[in-house]
Residue frames as a rotation matrix with the C-alpha (Angstrom) as fourth column:
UNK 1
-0.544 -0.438 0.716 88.42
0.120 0.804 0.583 89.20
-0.830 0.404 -0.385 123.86
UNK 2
-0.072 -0.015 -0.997 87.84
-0.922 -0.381 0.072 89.78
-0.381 0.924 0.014 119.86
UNK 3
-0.267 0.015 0.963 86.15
-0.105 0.993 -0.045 86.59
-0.958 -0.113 -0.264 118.65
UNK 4
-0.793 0.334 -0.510 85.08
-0.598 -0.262 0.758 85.44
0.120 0.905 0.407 115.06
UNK 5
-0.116 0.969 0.220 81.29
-0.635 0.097 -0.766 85.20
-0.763 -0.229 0.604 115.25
UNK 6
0.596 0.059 0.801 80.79
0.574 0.666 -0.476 83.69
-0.562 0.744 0.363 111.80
UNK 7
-0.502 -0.857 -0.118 82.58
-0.003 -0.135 0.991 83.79
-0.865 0.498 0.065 108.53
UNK 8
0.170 0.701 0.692 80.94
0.488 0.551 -0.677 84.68
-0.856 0.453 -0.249 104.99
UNK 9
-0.846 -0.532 -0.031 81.70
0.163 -0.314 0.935 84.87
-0.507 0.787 0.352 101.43
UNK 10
0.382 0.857 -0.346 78.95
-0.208 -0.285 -0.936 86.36
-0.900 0.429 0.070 98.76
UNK 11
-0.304 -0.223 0.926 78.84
0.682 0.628 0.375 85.56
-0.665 0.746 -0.038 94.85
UNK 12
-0.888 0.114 -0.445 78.27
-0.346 -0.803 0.485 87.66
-0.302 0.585 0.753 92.05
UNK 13
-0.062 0.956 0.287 74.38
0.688 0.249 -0.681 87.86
-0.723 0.156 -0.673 91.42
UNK 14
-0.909 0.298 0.290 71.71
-0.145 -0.881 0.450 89.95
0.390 0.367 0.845 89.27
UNK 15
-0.489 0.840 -0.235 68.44
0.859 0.415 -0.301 90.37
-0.155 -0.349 -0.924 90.51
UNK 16
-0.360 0.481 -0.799 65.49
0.342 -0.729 -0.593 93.33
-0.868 -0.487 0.098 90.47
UNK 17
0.651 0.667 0.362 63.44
0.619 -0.192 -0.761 94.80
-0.438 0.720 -0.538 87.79
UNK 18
-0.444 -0.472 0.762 65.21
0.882 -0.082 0.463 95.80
-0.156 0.878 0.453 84.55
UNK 19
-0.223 0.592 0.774 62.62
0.731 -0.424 0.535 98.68
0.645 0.685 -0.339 84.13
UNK 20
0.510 0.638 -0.578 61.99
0.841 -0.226 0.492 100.12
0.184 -0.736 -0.651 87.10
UNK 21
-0.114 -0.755 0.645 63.14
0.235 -0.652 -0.721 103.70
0.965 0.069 0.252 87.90
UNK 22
0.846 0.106 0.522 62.92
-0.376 -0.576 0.726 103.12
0.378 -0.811 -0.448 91.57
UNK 23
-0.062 -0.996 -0.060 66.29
-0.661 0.086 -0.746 102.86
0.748 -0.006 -0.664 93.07
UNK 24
-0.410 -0.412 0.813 65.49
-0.816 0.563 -0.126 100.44
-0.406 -0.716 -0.568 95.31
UNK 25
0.236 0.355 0.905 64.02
-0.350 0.900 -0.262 98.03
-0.907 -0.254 0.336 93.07
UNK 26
0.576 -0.266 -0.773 65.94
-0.807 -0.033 -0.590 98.65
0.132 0.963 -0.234 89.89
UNK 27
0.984 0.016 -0.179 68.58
-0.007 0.999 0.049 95.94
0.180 -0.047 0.983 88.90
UNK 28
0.557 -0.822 0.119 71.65
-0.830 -0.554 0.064 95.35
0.013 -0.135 -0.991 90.14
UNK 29
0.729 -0.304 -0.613 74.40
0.075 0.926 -0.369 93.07
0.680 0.223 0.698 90.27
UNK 30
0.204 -0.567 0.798 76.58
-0.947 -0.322 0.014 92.54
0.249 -0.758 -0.603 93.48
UNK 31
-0.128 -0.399 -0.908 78.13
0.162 0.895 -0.416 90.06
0.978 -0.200 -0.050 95.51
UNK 32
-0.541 0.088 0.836 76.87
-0.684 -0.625 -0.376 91.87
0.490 -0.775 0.399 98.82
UNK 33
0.757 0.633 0.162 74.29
-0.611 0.596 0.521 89.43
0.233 -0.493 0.838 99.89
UNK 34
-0.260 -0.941 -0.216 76.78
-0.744 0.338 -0.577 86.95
0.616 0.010 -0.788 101.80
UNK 35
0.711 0.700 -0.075 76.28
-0.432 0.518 0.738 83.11
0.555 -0.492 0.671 103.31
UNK 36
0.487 -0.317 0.814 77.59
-0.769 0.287 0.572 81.78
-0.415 -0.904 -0.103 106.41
UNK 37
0.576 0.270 -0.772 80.26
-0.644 0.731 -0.226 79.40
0.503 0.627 0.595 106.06
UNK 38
0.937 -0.018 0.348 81.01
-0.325 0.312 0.893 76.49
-0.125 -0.950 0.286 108.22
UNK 39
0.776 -0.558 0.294 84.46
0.506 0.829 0.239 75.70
-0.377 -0.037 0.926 109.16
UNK 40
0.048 -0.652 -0.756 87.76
0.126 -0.747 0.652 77.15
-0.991 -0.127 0.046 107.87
UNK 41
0.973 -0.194 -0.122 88.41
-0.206 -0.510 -0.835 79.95
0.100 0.838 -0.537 104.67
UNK 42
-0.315 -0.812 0.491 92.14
0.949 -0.254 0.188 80.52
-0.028 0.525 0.851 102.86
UNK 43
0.952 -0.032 -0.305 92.39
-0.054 -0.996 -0.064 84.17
-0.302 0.078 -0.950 103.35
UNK 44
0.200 -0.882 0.427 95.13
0.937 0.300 0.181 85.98
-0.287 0.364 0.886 100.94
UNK 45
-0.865 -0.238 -0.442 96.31
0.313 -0.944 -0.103 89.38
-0.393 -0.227 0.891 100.37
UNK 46
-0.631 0.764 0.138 92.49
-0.543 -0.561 0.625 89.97
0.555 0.319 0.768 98.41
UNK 47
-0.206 0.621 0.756 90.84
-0.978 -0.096 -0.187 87.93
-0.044 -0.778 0.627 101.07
UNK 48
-0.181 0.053 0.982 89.00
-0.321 0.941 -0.110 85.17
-0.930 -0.335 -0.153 101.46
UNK 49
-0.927 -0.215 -0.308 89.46
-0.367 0.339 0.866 82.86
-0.082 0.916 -0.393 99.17
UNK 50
-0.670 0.742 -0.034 86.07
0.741 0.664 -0.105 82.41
-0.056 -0.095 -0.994 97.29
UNK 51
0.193 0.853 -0.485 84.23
0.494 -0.511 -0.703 85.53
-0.848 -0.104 -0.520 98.32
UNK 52
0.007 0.333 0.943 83.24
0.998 0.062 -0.030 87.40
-0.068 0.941 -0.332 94.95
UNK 53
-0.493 0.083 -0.866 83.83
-0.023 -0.996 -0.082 91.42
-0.870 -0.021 0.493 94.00
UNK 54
0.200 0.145 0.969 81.66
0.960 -0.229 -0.164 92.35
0.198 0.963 -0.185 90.92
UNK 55
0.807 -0.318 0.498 82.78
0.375 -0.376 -0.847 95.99
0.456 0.870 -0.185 91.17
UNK 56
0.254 -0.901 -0.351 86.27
0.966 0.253 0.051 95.64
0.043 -0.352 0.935 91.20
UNK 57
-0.519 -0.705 0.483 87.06
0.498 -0.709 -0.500 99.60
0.695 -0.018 0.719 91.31
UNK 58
-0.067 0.364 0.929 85.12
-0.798 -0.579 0.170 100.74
0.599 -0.729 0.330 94.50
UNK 59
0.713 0.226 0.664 85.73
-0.668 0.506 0.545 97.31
-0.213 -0.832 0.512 96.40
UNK 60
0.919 -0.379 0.113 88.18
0.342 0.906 0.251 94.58
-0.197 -0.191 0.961 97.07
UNK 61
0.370 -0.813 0.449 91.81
-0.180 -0.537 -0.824 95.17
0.911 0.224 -0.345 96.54
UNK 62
-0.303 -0.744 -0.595 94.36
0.409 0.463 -0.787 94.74
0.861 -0.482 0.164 98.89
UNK 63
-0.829 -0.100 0.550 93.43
-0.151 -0.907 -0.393 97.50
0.538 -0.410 0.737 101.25
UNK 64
-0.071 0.920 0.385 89.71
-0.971 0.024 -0.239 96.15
-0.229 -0.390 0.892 101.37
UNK 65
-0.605 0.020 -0.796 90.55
-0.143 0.981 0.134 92.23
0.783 0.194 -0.591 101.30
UNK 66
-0.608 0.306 -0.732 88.42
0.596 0.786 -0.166 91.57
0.525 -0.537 -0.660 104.15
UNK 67
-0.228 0.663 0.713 85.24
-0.339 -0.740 0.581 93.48
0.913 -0.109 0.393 105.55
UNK 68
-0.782 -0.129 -0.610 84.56
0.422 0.611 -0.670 93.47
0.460 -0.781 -0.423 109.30
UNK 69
-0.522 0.572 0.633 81.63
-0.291 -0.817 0.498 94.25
0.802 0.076 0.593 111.19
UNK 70
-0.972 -0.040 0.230 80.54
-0.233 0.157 -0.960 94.16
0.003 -0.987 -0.162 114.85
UNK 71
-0.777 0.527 -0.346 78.14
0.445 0.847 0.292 91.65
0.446 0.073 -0.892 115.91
UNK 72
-0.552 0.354 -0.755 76.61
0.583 -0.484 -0.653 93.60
-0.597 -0.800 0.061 118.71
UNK 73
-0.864 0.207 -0.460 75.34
-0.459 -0.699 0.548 96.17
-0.208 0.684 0.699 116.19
UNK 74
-0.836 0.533 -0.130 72.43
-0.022 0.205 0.978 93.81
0.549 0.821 -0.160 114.77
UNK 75
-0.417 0.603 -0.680 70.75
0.899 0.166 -0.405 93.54
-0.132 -0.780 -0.611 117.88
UNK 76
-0.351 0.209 -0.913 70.26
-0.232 -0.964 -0.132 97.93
-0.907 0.166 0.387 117.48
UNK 77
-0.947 0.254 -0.198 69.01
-0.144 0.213 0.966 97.12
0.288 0.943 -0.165 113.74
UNK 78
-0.630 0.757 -0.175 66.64
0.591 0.613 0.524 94.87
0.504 0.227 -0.833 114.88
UNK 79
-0.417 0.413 -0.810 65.58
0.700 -0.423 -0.576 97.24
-0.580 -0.807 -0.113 117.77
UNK 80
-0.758 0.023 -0.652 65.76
-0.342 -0.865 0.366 100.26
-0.556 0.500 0.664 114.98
UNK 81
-0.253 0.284 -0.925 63.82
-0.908 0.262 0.328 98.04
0.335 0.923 0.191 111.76
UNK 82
-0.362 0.244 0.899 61.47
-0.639 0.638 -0.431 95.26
-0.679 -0.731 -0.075 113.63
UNK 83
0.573 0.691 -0.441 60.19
-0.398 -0.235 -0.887 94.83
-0.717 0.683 0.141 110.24
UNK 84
0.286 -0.817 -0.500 63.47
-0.833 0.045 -0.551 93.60
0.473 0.574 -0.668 108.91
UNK 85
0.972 0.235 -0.002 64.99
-0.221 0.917 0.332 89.90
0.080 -0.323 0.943 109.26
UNK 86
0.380 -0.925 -0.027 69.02
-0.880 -0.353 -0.318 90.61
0.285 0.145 -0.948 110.08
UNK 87
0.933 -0.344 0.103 71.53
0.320 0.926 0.199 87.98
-0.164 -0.153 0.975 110.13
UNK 88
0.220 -0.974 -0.055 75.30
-0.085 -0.075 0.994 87.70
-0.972 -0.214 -0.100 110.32
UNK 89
-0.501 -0.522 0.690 76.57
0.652 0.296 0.698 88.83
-0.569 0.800 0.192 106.86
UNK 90
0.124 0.847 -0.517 73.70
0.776 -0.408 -0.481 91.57
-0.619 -0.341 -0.708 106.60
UNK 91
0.841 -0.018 -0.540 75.99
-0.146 -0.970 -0.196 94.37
-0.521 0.244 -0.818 105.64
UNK 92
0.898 -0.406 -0.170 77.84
-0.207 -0.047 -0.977 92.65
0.389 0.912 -0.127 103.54
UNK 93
0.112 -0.673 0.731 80.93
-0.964 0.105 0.245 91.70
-0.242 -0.732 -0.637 106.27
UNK 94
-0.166 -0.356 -0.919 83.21
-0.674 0.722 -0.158 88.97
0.720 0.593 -0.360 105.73
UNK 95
-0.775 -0.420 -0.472 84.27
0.376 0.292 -0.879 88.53
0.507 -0.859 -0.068 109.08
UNK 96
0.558 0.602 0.571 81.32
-0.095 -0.637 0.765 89.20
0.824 -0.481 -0.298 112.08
UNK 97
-0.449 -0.715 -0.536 82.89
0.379 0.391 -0.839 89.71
0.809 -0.580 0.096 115.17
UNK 98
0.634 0.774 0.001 81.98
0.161 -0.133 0.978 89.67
0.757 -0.620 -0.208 118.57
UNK 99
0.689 -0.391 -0.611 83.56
0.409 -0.487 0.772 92.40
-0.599 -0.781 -0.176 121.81
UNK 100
-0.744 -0.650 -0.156 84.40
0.485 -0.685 0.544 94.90
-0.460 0.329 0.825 119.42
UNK 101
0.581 0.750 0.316 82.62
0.790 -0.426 -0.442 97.63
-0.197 0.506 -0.840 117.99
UNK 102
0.516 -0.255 0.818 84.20
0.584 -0.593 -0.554 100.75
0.627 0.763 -0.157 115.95
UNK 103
0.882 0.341 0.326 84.99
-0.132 -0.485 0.865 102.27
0.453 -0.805 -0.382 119.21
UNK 104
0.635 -0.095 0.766 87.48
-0.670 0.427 0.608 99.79
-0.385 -0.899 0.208 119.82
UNK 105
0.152 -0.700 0.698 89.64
0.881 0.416 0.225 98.81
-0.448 0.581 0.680 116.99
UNK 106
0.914 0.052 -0.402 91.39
-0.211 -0.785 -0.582 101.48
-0.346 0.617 -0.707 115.32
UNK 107
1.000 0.021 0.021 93.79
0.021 0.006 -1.000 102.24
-0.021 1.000 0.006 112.37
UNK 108
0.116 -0.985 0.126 96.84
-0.794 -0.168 -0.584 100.69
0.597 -0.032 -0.802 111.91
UNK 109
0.614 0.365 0.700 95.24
-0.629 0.762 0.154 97.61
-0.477 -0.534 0.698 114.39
UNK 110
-0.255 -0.362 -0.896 97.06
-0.832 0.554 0.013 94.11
0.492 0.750 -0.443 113.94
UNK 111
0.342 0.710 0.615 95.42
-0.912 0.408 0.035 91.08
-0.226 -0.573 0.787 114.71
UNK 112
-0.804 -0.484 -0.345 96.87
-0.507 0.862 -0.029 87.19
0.311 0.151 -0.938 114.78
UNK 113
0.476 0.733 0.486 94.36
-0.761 0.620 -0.191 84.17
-0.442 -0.279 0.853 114.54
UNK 114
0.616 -0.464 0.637 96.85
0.487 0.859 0.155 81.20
-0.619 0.215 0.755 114.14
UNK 115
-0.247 -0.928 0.279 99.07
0.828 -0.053 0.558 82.20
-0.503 0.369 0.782 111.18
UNK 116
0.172 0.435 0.884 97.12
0.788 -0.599 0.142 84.89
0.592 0.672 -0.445 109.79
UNK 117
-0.675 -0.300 -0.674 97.93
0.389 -0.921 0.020 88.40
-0.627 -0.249 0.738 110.48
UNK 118
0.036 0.723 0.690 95.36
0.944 -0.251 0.214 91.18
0.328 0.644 -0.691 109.71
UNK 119
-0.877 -0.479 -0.034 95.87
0.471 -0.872 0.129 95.17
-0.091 0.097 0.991 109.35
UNK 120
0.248 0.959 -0.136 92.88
0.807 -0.282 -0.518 97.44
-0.536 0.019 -0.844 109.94
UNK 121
-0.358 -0.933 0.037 93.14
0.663 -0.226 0.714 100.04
-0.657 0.281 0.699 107.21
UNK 122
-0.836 0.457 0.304 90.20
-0.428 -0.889 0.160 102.37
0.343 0.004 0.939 106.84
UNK 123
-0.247 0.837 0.488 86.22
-0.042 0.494 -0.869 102.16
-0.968 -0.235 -0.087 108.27
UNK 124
-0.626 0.426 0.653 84.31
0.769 0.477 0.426 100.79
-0.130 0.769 -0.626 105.46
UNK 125
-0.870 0.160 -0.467 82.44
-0.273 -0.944 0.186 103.70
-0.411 0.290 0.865 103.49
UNK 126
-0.354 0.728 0.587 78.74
0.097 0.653 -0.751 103.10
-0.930 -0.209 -0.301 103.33
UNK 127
-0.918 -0.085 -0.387 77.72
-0.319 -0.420 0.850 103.07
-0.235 0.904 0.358 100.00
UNK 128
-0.172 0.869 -0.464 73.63
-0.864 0.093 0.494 102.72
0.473 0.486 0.735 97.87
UNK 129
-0.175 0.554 -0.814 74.01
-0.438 0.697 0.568 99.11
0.882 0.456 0.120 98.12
UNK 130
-0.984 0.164 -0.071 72.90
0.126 0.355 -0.926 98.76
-0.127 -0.920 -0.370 101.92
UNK 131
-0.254 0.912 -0.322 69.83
-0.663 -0.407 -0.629 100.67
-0.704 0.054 0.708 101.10
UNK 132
-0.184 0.514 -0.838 69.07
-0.873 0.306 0.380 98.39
0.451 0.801 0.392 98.13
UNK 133
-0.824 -0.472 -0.315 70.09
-0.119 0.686 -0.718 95.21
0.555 -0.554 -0.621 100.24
UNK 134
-0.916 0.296 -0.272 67.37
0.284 -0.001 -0.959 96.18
-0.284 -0.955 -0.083 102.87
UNK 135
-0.257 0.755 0.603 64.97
0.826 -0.152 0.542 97.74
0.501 0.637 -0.585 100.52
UNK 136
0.367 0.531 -0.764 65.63
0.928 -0.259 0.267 100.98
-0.056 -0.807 -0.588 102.52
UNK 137
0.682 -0.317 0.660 65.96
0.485 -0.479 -0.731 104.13
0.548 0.819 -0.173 101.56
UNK 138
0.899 -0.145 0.413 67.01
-0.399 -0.662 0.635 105.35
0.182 -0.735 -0.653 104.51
UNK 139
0.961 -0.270 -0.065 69.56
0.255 0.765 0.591 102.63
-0.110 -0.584 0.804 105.44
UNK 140
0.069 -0.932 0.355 72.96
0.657 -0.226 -0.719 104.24
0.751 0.283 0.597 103.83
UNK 141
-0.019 -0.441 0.898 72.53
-0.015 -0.897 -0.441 107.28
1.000 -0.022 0.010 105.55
UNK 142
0.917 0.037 0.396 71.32
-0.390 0.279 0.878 105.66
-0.078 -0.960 0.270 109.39
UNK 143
0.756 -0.571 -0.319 74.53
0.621 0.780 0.076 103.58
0.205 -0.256 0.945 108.89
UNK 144
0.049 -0.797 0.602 76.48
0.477 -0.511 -0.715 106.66
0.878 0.322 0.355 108.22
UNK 145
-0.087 0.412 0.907 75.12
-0.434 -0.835 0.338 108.68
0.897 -0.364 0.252 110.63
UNK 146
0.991 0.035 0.126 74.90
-0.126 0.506 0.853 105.74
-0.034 -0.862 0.506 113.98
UNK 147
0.137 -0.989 -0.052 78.62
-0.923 -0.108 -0.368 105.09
0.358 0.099 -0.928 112.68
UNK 148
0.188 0.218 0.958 77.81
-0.506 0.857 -0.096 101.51
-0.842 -0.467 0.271 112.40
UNK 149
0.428 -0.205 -0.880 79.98
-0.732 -0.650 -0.205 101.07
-0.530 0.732 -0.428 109.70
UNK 150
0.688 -0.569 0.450 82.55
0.546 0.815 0.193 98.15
-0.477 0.113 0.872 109.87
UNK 151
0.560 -0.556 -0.615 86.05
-0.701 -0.713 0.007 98.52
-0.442 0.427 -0.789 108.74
UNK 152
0.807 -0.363 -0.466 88.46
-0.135 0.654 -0.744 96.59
0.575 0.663 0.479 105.92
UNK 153
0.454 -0.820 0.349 91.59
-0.032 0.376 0.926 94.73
-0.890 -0.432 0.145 106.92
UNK 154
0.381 -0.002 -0.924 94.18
-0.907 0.192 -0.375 93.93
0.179 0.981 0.072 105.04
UNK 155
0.992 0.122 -0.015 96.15
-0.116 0.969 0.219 91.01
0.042 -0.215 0.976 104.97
UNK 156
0.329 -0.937 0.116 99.39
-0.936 -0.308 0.171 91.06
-0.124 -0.165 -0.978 106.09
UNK 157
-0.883 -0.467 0.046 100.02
-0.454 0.875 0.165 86.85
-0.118 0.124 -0.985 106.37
UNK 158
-0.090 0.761 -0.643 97.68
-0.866 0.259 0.429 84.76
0.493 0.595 0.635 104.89
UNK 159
-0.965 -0.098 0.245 96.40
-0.231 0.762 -0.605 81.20
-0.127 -0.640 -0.758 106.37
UNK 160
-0.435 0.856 -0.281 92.97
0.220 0.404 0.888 80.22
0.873 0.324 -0.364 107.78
UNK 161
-0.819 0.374 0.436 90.45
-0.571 -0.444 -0.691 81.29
-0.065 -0.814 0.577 109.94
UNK 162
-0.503 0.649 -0.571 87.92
0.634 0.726 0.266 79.38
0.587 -0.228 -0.777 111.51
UNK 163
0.136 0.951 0.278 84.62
-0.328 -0.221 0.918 80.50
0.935 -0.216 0.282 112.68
UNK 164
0.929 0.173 -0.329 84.75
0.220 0.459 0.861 80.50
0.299 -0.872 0.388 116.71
UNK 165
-0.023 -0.995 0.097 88.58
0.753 -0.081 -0.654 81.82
0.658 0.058 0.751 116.55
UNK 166
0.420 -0.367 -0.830 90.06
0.423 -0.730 0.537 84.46
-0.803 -0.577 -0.151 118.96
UNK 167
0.583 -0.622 0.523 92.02
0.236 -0.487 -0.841 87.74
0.777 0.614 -0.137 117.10
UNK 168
0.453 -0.460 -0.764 94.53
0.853 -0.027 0.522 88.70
-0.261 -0.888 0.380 119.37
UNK 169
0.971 -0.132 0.201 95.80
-0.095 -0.979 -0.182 92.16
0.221 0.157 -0.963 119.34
UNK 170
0.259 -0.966 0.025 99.88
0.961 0.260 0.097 92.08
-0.100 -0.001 0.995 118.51
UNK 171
-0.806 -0.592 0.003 100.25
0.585 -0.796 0.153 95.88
-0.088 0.125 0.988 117.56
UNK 172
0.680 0.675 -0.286 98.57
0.686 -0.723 -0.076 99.37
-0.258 -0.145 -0.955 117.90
UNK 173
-0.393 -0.676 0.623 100.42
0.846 -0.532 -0.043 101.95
0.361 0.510 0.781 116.19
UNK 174
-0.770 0.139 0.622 97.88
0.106 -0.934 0.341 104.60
0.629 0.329 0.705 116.52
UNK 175
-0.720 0.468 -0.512 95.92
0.669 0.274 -0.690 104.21
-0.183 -0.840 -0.511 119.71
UNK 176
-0.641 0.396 -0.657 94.13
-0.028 -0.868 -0.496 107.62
-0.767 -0.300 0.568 119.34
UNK 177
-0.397 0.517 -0.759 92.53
-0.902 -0.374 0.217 106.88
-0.171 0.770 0.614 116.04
UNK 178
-0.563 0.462 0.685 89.85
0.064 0.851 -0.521 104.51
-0.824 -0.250 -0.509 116.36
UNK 179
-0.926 0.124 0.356 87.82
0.358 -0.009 0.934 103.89
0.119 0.992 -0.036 113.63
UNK 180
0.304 0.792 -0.529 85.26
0.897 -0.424 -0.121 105.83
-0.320 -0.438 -0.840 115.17
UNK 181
-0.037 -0.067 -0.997 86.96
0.042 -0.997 0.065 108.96
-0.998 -0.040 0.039 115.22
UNK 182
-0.883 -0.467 -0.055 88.31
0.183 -0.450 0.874 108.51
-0.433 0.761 0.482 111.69
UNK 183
-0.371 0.758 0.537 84.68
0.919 0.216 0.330 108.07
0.135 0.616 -0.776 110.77
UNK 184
0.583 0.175 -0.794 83.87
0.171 -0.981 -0.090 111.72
-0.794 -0.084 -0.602 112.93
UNK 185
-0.403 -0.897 -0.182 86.84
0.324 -0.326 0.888 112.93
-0.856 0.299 0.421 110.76
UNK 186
-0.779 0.297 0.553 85.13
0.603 0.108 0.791 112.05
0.175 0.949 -0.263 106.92
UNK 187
-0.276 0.756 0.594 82.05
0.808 -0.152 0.569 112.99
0.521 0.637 -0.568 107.78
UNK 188
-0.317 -0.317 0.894 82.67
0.047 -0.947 -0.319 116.25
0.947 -0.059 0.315 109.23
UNK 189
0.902 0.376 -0.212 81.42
0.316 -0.242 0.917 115.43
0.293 -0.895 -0.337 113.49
UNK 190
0.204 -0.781 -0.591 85.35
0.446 -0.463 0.766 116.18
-0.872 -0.419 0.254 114.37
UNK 191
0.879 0.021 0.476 86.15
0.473 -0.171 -0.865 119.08
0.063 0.985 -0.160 112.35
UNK 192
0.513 -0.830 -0.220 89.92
-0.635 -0.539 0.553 120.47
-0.578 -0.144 -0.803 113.35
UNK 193
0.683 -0.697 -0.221 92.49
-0.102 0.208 -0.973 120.24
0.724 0.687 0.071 110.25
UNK 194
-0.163 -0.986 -0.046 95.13
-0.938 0.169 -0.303 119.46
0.307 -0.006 -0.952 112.30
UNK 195
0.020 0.168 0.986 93.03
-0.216 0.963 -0.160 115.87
-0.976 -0.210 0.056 113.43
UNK 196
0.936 0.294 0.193 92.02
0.039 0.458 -0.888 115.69
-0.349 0.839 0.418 109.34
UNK 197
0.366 -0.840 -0.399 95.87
-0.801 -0.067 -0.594 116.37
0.473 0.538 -0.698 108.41
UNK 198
-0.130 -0.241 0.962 96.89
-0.446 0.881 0.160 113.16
-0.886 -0.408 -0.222 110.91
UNK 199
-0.195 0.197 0.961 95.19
0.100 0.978 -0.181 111.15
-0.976 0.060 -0.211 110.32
UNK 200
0.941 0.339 -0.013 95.35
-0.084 0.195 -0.977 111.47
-0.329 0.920 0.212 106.60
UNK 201
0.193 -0.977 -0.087 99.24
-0.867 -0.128 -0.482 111.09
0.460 0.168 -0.872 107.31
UNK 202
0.095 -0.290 0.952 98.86
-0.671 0.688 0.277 107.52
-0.735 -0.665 -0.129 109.06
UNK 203
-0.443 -0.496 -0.747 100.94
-0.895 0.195 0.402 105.87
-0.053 0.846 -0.530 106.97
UNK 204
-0.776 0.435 0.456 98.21
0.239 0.872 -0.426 102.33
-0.584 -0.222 -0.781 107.95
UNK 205
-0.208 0.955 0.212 95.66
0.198 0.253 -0.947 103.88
-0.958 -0.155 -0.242 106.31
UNK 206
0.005 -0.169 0.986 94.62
0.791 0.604 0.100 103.01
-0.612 0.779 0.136 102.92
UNK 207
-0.752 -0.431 -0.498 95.08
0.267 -0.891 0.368 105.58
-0.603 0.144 0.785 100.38
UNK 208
-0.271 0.899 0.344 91.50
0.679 -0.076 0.731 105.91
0.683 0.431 -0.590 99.27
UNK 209
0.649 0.556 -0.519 90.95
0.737 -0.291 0.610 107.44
0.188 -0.779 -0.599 102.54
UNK 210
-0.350 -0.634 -0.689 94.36
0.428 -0.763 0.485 109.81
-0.833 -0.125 0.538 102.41
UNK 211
-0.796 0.188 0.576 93.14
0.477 -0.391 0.787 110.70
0.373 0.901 0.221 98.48
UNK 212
0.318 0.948 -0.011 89.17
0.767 -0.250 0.591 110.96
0.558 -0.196 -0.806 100.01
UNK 213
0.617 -0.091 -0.782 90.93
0.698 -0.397 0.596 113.70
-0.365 -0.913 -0.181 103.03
UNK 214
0.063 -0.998 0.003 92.96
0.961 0.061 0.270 115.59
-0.270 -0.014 0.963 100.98
């Protein structure tokens, strides 16, 4: 069973030192930091309604209206970075969920919670702003590299979703490509061109990821 742990939306910020030429304390401006919110969202083909994109060409869009990311996972953080204070919305995830992990949902997924309908539709490419987030340099590349990634949905029927919901699995197009594998795929652990020609032909997945495989 595929539950929603919590639900959070993030705002466009700035924050960090104007001057600084270390990348992890220079300034930036995101909407990554994300707070728990109680009760039910409006989710629409760009997501929840509410949650902020400040940059709109490497995030949000239909394809990436809704970031997921397995709950289980934070426990291994904390185990990994005792030193670090994780919470649900950490990596920037709309949606945390709990009895799934990357393993276990894969591309081309559809999911029903009441009237909403959601489309899994690539893993979620890690990207600087985890490391800045965490104030770690390491952190992009441990995320790559454990394949503790989360992946985007899209929205297929809009509605509401409520914190504490069931997803129910309604369709599986593509059993064999979990968002695990596609993640072996990108980052070269499964290297046979006839897996990278699939699955860069599954007509579910978003075409960043067929453009990124070509």
């Amino acid at each position: 069973m595929i539950t929603i742990e919590s639900i959070q939306v993030g705002k466009v910020v700035t924050e960090g030192d104007p001057n600084t030429r270390d990348a992890i304390s220079r300034r930036w401006t995101s909407a990554f930091r994300k707070s728990s919110v109680a009760g039910a969202v409006s989710i629409n083909e760009l997501g929840i309604v509410g949650d902020q994109v400040a940059d709109t060409k490497n995030h949000g869009g239909p394809d990436k209206a809704i970031l997921c990311y397995a709950g289980v996972h934070y426990q291994s953080w904390a185990d990994e970075h005792p030193q670090l204070q994780f919470s649900a919305g950490g990596f920037g995830e709309n949606l945390t969920l709990g009895g799934v992990t990357e393993s276990g949902v894969c591309i081309g997924d559809r999911f029903r919670s009441g009237e909403c309908v959601l489309e899994v539709s690539q893993p979620r490419q890690p990207c600087w702003k985890i490391a800045r987030r965490w104030q770690t340099k390491s952190m992009t590349k441990e995320v790559t590299q454990t394949g503790r990634t989360g992946w985007y949905v899209r929205v297929i029927t809009g509605g509401s979703l409520t914190s504490g919901a069931e997803l129910e699995l309604i369709s599986r197009p593509n059993a064999e490509w979990t968002v695990a594998r596609a993640n072996d795929v990108l980052y070269g652990r499964e290297v046979d061109r006839m897996a990278v020609h699939a699955l860069m032909h599954l007509p579910e997945l978003s075409r960043e990821w067929q453009d990124a495989l070509a």
